[in-house]
C-alpha positions as CSV (number, residue, x, y, z in Angstrom):
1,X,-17.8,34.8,30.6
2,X,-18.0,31.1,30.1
3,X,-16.4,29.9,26.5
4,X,-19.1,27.9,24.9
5,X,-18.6,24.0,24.9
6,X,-17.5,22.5,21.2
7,X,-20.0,20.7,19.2
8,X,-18.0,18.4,18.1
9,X,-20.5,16.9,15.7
10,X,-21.0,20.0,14.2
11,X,-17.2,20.2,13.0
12,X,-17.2,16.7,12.0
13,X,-20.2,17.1,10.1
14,X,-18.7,20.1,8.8
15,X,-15.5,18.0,7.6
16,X,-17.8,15.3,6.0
17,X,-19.5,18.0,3.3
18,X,-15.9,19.9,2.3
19,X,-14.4,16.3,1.7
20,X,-17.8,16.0,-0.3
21,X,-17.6,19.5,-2.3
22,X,-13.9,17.8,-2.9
23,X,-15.2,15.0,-4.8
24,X,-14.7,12.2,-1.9
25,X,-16.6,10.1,-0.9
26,X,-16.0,11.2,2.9
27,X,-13.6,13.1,5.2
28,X,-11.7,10.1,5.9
29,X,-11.2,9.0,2.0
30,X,-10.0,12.7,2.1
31,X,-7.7,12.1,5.1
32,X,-6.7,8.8,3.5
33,X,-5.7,10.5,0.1
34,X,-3.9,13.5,2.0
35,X,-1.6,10.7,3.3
36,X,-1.1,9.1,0.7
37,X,-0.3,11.8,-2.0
38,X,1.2,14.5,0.3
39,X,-1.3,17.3,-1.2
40,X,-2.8,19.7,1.1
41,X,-6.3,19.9,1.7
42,X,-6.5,23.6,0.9
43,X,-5.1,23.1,-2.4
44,X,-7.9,21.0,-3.5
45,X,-10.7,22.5,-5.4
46,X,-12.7,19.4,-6.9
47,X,-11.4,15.7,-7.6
48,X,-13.1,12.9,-9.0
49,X,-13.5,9.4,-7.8
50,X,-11.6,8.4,-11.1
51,X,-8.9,10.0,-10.5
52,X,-8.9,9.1,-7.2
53,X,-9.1,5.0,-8.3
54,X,-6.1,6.4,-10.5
55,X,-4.0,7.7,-8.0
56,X,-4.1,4.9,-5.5
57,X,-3.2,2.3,-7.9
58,X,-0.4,4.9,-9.5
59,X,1.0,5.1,-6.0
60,X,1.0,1.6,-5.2
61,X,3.7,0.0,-3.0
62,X,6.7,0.0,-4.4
63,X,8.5,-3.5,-4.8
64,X,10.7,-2.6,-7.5
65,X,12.7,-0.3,-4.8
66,X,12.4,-2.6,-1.9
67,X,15.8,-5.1,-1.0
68,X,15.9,-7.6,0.9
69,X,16.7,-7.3,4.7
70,X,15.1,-3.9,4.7
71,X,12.4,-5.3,6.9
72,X,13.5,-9.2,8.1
73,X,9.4,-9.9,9.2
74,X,8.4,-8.6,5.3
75,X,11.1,-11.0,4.4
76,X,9.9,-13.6,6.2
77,X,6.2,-12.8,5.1
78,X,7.3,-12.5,1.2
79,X,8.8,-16.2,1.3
80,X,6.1,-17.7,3.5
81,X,3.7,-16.2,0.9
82,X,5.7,-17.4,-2.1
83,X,5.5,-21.3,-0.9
84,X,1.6,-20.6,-1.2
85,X,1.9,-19.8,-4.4
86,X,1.2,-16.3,-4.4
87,X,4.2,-13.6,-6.0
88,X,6.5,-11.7,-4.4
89,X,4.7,-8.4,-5.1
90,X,1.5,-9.3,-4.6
91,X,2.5,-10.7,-1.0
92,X,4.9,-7.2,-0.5
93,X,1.3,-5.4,-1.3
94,X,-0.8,-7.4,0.7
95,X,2.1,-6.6,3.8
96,X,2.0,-3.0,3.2
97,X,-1.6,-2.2,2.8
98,X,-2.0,-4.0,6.0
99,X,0.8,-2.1,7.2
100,X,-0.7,1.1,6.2
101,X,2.8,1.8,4.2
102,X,4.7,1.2,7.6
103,X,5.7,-2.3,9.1
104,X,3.4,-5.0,10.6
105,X,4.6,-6.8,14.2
106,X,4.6,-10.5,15.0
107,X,1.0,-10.5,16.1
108,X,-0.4,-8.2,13.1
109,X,1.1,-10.8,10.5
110,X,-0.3,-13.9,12.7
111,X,-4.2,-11.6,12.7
112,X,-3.0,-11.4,8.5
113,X,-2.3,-14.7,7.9
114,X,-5.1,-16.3,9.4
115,X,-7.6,-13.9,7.6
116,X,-5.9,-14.7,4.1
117,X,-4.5,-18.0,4.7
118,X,-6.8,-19.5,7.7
119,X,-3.6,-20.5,9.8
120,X,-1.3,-19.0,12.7
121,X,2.2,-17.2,11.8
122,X,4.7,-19.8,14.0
123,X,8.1,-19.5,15.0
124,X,9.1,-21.7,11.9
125,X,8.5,-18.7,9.6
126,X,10.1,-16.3,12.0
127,X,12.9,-13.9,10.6
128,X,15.9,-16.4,12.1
């Protein structure tokens, strides 16, 4: 006997209201959230967009534990940021929420910098 096809809307749509009975806003703020706290989706009953808000920024980016030459493009991003007047952490946040947590190449800081700065990353602020 033929297996019946998936509906694949059907378990997305499924997804969307159990992220919604979890007090998200959707099944990707869930996803989002998972990533970023470790929890397992199982183990939530009920959480509130508050504590949510209160999470994310608890959990920010940490620049206190970052050094120098961990990541020679951040470097480079952190001092090109710096001679436009903008601090050291708030250019090391700006990196990693683009980055996602993770590291940004040569073309996603050049897509970054013209969207907050309006002009191309060049070889001049390269990590040499």
């Amino acid at each position: 006997m033929a297996r019946k096809p998936r509906d694949y809307s059907r378990e997305y749509q499924r997804r969307q209201e159990l992220a919604r009975q979890r007090g998200f806003k959707s099944y990707g703020q869930q996803r989002h959230y998972l990533e970023f706290t470790g929890a397992q989706a199982r183990d939530i009953t009920y959480i509130g967009q508050d504590y949510i808000a209160e999470t994310y920024s608890r959990w920010a980016y940490d620049f206190a534990n970052y050094e120098y030459g961990d990541d020679k493009l951040l470097d480079a991003w952190i001092r090109r940021s710096e001679g436009r007047g903008v601090d050291a952490e708030e250019a090391y946040n700006t990196y990693k929420e683009a980055a996602k947590g993770g590291n940004l190449t040569r073309r996603q800081i050049a897509r970054l910098s013209r969207n907050l700065y309006g002009e191309e990353w060049n070889e001049k602020w390269s990590t040499s």
